[in-house]
Z-matrix of the N, CA and C atoms (Angstrom, degrees):
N
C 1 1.455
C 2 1.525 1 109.36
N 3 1.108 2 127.07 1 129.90
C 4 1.215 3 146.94 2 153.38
C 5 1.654 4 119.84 3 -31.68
N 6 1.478 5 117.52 4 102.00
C 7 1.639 6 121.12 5 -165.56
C 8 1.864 7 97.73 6 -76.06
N 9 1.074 8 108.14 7 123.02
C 10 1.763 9 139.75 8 154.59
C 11 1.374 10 93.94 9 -12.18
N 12 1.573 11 124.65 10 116.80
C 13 1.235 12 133.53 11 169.18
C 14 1.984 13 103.50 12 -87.42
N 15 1.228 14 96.13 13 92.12
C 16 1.584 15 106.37 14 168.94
C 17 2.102 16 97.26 15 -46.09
N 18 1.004 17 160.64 16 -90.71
C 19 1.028 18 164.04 17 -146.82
C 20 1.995 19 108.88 18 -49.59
N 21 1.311 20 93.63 19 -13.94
C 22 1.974 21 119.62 20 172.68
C 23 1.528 22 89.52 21 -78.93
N 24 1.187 23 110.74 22 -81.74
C 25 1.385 24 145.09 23 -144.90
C 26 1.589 25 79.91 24 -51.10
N 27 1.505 26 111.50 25 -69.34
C 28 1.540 27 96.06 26 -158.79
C 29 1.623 28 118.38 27 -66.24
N 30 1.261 29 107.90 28 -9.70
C 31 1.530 30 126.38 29 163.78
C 32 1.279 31 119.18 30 -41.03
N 33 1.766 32 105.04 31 -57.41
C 34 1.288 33 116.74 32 -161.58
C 35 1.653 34 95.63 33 -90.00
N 36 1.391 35 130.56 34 -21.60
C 37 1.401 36 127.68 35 -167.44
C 38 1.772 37 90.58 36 -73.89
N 39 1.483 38 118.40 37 -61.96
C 40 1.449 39 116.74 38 -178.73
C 41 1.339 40 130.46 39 -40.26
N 42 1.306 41 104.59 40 -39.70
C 43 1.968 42 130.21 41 -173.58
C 44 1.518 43 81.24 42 -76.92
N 45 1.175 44 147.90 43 -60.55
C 46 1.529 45 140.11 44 -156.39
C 47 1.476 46 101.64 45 -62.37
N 48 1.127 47 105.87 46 -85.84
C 49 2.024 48 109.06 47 156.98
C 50 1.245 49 116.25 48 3.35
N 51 1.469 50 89.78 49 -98.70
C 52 1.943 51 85.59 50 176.63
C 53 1.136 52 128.88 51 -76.99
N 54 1.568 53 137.80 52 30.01
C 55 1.467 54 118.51 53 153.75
C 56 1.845 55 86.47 54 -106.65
N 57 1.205 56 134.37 55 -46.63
C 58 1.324 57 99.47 56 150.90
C 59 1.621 58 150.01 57 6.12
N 60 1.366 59 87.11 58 -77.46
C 61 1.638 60 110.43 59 160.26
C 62 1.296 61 113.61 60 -43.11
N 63 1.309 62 126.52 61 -62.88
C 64 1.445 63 147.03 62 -150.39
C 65 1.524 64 111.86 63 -80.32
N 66 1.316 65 93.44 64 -41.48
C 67 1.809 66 113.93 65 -161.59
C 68 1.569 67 132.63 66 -106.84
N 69 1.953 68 93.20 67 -43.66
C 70 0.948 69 128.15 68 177.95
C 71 1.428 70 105.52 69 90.01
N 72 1.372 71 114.03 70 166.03
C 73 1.658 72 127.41 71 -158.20
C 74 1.343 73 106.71 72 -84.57
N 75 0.936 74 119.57 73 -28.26
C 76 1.586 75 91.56 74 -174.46
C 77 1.363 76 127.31 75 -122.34
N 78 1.075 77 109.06 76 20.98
C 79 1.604 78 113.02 77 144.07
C 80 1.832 79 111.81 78 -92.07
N 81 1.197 80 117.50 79 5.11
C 82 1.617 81 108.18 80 -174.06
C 83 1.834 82 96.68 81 -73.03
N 84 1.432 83 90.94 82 146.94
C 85 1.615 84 99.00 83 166.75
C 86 1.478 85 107.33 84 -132.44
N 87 1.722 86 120.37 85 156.33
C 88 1.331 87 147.59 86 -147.04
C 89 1.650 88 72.27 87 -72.61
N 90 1.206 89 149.77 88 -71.53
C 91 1.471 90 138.98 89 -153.58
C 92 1.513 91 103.65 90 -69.09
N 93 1.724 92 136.08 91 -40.04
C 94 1.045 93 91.73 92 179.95
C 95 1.841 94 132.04 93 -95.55
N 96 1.594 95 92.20 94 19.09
C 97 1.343 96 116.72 95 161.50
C 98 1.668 97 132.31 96 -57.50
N 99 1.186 98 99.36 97 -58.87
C 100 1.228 99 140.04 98 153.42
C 101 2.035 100 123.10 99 -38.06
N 102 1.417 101 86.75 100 -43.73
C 103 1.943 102 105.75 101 -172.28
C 104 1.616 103 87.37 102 -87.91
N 105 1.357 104 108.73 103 -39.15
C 106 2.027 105 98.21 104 -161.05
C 107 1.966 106 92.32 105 -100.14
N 108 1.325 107 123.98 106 23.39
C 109 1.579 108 125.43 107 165.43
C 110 1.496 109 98.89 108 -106.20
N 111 0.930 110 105.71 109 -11.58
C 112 2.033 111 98.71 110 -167.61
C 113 1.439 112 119.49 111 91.49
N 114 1.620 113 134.69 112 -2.24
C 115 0.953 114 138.91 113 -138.23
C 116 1.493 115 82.55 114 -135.54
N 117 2.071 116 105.92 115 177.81
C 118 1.310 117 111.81 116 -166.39
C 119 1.254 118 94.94 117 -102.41
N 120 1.500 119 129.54 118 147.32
C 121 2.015 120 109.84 119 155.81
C 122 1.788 121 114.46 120 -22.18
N 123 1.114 122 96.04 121 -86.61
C 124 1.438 123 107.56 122 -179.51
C 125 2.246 124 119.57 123 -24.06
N 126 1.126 125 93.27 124 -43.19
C 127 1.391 126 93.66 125 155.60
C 128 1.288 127 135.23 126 -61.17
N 129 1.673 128 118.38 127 -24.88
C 130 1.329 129 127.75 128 -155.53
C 131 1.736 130 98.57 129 -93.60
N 132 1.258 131 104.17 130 -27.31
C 133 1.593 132 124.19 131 -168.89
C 134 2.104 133 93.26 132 -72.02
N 135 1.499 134 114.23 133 -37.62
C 136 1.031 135 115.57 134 170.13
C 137 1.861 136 119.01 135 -43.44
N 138 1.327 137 92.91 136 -20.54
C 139 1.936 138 100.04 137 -174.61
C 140 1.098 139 110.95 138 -118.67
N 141 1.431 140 116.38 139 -42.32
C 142 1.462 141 103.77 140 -176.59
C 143 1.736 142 108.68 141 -114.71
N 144 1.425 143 124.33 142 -178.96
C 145 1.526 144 98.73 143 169.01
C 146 1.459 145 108.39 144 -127.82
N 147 1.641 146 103.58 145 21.02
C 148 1.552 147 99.46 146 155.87
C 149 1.842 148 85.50 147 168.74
N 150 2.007 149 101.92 148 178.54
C 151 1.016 150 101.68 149 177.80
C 152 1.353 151 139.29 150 -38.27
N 153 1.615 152 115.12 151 -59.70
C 154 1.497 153 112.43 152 177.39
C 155 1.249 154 120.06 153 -48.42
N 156 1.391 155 113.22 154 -43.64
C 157 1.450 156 112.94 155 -165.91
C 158 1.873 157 110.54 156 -68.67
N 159 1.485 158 124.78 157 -33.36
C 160 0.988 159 119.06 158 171.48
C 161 2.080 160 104.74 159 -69.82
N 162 0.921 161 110.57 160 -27.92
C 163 2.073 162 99.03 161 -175.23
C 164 1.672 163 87.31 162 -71.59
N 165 1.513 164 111.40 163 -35.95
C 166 1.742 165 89.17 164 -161.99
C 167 1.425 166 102.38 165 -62.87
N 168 1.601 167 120.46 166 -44.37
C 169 1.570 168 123.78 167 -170.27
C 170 1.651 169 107.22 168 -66.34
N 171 1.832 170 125.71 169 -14.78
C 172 0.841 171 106.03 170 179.64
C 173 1.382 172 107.98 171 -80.08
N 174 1.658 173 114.68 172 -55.40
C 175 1.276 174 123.45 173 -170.81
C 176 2.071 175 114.65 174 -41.12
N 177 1.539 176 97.10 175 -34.76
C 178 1.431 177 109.63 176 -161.38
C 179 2.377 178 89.26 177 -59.07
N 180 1.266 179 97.14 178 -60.94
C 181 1.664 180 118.57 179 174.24
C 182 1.767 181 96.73 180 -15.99
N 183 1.588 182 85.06 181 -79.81
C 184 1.696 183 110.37 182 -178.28
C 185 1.371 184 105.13 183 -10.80
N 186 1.677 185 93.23 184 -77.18
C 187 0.944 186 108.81 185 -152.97
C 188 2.227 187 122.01 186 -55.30
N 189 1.389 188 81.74 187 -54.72
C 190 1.465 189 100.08 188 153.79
C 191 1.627 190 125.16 189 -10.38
N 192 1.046 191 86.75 190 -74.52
C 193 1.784 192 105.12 191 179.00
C 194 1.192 193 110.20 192 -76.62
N 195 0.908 194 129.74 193 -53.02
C 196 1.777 195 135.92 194 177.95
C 197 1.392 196 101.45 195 -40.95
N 198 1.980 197 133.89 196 -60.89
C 199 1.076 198 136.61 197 -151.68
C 200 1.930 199 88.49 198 -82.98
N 201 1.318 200 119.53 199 -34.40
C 202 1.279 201 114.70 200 -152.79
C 203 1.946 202 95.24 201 -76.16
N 204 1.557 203 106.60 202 -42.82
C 205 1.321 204 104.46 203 174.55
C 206 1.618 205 119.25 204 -56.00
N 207 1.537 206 102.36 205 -51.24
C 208 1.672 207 100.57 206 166.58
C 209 1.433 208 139.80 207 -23.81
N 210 1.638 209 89.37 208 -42.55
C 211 1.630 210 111.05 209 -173.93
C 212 1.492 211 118.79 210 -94.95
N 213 1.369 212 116.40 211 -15.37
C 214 1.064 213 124.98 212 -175.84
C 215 1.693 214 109.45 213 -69.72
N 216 1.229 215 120.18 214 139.19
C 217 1.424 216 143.34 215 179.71
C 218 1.172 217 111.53 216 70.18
N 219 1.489 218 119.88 217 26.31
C 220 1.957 219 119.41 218 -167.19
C 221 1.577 220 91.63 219 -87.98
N 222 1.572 221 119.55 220 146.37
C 223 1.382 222 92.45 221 164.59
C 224 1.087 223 108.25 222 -104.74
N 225 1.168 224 122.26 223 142.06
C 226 2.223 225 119.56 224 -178.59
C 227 1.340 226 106.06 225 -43.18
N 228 1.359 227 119.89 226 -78.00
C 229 1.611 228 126.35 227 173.60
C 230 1.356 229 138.96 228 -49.65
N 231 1.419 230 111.41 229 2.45
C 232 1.840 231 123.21 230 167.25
C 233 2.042 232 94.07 231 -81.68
N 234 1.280 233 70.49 232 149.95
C 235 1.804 234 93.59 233 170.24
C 236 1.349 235 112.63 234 -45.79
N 237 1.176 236 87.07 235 141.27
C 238 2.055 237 96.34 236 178.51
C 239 1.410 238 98.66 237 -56.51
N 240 1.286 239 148.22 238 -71.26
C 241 1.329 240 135.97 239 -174.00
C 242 1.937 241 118.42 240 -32.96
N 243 0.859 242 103.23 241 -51.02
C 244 1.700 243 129.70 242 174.92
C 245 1.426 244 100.88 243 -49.21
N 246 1.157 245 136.11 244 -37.37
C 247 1.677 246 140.52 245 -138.79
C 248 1.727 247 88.31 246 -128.36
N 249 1.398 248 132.59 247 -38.72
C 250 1.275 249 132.85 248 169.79
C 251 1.466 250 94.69 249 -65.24
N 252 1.050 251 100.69 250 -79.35
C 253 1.959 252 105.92 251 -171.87
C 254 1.759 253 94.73 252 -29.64
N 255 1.353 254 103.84 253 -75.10
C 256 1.610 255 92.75 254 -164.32
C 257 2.093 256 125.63 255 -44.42
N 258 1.339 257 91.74 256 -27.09
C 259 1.404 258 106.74 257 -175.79
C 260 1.593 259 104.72 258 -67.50
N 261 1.367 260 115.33 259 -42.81
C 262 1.272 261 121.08 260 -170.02
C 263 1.686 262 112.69 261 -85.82
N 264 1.213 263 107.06 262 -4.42
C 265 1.480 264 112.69 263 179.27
C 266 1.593 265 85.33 264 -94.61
N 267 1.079 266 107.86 265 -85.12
C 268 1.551 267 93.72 266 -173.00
C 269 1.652 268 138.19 267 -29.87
N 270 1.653 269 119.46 268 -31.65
C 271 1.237 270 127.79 269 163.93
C 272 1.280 271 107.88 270 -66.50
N 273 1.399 272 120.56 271 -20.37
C 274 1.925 273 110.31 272 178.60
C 275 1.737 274 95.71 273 -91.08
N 276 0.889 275 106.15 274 -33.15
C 277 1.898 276 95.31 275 171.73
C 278 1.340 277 120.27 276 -53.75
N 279 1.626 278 109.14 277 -60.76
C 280 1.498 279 109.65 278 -176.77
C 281 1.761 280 106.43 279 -63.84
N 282 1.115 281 135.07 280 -44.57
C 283 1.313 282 158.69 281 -173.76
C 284 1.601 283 84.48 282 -41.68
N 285 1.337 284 118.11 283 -76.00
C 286 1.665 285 128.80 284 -177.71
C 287 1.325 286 106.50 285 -59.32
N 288 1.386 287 127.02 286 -49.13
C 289 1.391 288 98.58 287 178.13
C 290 1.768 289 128.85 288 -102.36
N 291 1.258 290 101.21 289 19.13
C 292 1.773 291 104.16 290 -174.65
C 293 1.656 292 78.79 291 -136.50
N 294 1.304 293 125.16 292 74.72
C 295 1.607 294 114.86 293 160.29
C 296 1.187 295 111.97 294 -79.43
N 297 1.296 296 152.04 295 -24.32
C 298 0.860 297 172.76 296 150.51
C 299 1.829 298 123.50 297 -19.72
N 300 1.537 299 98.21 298 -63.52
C 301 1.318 300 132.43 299 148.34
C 302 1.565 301 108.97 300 -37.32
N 303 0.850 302 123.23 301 -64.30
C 304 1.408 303 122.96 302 -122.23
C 305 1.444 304 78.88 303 -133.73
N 306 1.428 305 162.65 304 -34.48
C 307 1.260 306 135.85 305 109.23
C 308 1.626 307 110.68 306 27.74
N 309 1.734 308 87.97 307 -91.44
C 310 1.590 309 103.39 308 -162.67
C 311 1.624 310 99.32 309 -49.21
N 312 1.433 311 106.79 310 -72.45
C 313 1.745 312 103.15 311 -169.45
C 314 1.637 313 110.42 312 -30.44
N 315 1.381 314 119.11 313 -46.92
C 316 1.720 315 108.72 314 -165.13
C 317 1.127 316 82.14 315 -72.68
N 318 1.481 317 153.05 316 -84.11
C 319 1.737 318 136.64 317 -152.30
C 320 1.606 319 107.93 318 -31.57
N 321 1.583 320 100.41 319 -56.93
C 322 1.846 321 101.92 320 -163.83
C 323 1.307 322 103.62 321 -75.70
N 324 1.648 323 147.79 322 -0.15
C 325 0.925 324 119.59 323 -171.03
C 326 1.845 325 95.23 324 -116.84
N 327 1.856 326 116.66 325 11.70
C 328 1.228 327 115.73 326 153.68
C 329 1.762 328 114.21 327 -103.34
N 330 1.317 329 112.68 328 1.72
C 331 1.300 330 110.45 329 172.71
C 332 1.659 331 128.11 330 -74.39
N 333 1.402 332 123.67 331 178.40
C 334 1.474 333 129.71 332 142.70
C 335 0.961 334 113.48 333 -44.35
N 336 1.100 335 135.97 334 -60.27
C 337 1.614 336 142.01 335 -140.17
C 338 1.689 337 114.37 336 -86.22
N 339 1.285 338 119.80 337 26.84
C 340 1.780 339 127.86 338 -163.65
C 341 1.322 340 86.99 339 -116.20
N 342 1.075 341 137.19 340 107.43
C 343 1.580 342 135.71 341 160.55
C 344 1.336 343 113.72 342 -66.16
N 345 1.376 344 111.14 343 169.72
C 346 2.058 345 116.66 344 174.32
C 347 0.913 346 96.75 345 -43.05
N 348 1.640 347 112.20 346 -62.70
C 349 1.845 348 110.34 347 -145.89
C 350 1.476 349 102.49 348 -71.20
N 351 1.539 350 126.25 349 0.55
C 352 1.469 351 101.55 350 172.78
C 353 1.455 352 103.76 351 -113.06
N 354 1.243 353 131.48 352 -12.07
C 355 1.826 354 135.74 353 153.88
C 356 1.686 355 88.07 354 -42.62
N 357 1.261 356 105.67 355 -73.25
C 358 1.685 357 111.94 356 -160.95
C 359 1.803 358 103.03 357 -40.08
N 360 1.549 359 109.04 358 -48.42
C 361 1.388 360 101.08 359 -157.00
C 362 1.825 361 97.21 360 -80.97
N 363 1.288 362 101.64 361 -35.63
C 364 1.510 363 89.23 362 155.03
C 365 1.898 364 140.71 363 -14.20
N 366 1.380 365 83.05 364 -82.44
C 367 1.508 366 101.01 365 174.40
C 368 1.502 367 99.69 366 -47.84
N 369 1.426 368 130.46 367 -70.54
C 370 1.631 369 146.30 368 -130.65
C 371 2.077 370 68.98 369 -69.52
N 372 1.464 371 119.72 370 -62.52
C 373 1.603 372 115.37 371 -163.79
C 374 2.019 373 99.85 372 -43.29
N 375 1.078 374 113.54 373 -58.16
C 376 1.597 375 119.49 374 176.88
C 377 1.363 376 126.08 375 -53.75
N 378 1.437 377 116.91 376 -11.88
C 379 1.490 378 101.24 377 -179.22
C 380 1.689 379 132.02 378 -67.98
N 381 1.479 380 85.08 379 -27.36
C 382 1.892 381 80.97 380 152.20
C 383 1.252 382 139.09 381 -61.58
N 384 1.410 383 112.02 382 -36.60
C 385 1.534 384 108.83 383 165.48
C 386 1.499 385 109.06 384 -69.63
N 387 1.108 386 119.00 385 -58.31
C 388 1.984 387 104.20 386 178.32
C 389 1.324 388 108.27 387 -58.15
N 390 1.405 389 120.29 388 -13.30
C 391 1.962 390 93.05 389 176.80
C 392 1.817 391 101.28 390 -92.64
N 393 1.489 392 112.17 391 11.40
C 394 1.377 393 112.39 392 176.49
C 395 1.250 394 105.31 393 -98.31
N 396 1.288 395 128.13 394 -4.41
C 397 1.737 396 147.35 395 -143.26
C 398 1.743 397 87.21 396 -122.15
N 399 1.833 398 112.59 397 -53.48
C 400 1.720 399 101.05 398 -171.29
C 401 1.883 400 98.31 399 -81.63
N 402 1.113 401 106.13 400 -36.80
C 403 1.777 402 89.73 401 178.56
C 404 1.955 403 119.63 402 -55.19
N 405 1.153 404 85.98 403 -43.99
C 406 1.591 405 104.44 404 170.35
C 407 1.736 406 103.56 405 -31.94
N 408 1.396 407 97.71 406 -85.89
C 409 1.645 408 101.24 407 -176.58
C 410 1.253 409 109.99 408 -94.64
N 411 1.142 410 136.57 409 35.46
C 412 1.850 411 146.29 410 139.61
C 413 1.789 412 94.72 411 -62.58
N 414 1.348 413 96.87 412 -44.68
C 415 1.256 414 88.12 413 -164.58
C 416 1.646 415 121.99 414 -120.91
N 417 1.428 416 89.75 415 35.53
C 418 1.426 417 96.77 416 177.76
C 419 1.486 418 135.84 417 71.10
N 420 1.331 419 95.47 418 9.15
C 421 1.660 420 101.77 419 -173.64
C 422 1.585 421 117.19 420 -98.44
N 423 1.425 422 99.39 421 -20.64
C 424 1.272 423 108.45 422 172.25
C 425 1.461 424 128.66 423 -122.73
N 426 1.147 425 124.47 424 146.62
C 427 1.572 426 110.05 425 -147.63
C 428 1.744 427 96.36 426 -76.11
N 429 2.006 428 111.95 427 155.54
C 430 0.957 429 120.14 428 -153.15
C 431 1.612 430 99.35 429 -99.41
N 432 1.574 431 118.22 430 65.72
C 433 1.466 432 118.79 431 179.62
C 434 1.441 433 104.91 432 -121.38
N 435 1.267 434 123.00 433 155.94
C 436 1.035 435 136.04 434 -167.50
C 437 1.769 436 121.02 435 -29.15
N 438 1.198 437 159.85 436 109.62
C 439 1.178 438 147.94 437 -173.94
C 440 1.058 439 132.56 438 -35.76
N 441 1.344 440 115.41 439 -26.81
C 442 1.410 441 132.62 440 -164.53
C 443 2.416 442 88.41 441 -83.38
N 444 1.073 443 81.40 442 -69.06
C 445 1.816 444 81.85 443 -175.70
C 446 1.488 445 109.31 444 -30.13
N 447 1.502 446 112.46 445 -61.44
C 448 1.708 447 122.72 446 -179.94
C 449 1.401 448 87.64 447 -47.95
N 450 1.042 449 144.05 448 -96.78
C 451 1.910 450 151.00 449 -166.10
C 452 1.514 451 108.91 450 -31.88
N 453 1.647 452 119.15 451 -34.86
C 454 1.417 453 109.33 452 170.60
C 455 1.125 454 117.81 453 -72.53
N 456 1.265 455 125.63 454 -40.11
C 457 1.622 456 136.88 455 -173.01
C 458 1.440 457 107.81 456 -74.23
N 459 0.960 458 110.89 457 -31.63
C 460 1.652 459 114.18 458 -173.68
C 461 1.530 460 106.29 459 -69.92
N 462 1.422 461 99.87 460 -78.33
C 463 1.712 462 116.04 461 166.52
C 464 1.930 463 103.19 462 -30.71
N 465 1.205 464 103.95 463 -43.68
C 466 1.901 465 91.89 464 -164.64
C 467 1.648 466 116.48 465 -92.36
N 468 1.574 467 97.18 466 2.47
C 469 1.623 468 120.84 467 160.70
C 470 1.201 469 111.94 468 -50.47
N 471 2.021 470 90.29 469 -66.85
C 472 1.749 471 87.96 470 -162.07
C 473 1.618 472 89.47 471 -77.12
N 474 1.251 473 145.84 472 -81.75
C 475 1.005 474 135.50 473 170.16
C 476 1.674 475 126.28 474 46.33
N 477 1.864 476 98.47 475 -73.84
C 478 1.067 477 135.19 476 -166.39
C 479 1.346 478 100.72 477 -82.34
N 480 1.341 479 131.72 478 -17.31
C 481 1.551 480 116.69 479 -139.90
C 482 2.095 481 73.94 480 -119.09
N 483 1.316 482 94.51 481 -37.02
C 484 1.657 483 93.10 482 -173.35
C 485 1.275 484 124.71 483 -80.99
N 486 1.462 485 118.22 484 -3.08
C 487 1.500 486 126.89 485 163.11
C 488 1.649 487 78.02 486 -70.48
N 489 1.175 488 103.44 487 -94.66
C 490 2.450 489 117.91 488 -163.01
C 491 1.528 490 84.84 489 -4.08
N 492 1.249 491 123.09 490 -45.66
C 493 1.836 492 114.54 491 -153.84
C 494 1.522 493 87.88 492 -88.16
N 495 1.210 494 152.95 493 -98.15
C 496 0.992 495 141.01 494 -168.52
C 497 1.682 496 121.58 495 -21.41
N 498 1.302 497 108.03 496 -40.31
C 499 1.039 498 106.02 497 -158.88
C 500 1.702 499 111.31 498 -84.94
N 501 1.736 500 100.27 499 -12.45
C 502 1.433 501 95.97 500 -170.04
C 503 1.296 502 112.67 501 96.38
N 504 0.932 503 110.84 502 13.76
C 505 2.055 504 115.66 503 171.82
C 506 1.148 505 119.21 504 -81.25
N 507 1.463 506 104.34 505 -38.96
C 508 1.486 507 112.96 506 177.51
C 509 1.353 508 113.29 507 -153.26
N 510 1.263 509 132.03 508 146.92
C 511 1.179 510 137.61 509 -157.59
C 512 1.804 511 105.22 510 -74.70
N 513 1.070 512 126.73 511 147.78
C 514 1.583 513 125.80 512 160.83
C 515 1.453 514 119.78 513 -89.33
N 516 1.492 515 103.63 514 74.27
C 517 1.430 516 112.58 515 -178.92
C 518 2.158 517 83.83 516 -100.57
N 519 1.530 518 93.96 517 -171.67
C 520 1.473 519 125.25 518 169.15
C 521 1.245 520 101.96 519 -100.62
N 522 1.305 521 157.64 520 -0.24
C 523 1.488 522 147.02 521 116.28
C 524 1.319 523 129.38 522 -53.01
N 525 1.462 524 127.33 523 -30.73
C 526 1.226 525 139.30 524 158.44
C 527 1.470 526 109.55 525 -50.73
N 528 1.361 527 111.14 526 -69.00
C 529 1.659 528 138.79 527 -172.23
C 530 1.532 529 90.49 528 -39.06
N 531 1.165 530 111.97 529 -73.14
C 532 2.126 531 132.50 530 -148.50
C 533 1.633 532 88.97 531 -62.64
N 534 1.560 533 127.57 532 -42.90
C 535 1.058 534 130.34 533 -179.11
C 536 1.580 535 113.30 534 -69.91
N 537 1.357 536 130.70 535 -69.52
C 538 1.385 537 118.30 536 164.01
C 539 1.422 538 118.49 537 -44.91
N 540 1.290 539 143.76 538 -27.51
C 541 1.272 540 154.25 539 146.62
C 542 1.800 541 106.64 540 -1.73
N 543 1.976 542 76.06 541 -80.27
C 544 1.609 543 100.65 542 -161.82
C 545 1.524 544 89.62 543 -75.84
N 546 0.688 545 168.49 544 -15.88
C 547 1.468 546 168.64 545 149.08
C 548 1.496 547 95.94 546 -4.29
N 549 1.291 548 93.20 547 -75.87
C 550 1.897 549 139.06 548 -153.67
C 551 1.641 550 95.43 549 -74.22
N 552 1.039 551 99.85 550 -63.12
C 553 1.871 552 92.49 551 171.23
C 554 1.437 553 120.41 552 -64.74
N 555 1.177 554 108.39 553 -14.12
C 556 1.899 555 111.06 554 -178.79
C 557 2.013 556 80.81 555 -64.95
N 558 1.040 557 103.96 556 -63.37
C 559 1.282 558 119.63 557 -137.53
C 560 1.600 559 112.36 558 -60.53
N 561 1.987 560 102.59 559 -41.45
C 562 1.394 561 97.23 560 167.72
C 563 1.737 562 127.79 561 -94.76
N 564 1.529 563 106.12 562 -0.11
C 565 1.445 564 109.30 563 167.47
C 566 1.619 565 128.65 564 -52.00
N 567 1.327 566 119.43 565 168.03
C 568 1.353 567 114.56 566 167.96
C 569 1.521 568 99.20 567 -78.91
């Protein structure tokens, strides 16, 4: 058998993304996936063995990189404020520059098409942010309400702040940023 051309694969992961982006998920079909990767249908069936299974392998990808970029340059031992701030700067970076990405994940992770094992791998990618969520209010710094609320508000911060920037609402300076910041920290502090 013929070994999986990774340089396909990431073809077809990108083309899924952005007509995602463009179109939205669930009218996409395996052919016109396939037409906007460069590749034939019949090739695509070589990777995946039907729709769901390619959104789960995309979203699973997504997800991957998204949490790994998140985490990147945090230092463990800076102050919980320091390590939120940094986390949340970085989710408005990737957010701005992988819309695409991260598009798809918010559609597929309100769709049918998300199986257990990618809820499951979900969570297992997040447990750093909730063990930043139980130190938080272990120790009183962050208000003591359910986790999930702190994680919605946070997530729909940057969210919120990275449409305004895309959209031209507000400029993407480091006064903008520090200000939606403190927004978001007013909101989940004690």
């Amino acid at each position: 058998m013929k070994p999986k051309d990774e340089k396909k694969l990431n073809a077809v992961i990108s083309a899924t993304c952005r007509l995602a982006a463009e179109r939205g998920l669930l009218g996409l079909t395996l052919t016109e996936i396939a037409k906007a990767a460069g590749i034939g249908t019949s090739t695509l069936y070589v990777y995946f063995t039907d729709r769901d299974a390619l959104f789960n392998e995309v979203f699973r990808r997504a997800k991957l990189e998204a949490v790994d970029f998140y985490g990147a340059e945090i230092d463990a031992a800076a102050p919980l404020k320091s390590r939120v701030r940094g986390i949340w700067y970085r989710m408005l970076d990737h957010r701005l520059r992988r819309h695409d990405e991260v598009s798809f994940m918010e559609q597929f992770v309100g769709s049918s098409f998300m199986s257990d094992e990618s809820r499951a791998y979900s969570a297992r990618r997040s447990e750093g942010l909730m063990r930043i969520v139980a130190e938080g209010q272990k120790a009183e710094i962050l208000k003591a309400v359910p986790a999930p609320f702190l994680t919605s508000l946070f997530i729909g911060s940057v969210r919120e702040t990275a449409r305004l920037i895309r959209a031209g609402s507000v400029a993407d300076t480091d006064e903008s940023r520090m200000v939606a910041f403190q927004l978001c920290w007013d909101a989940i502090r004690c």
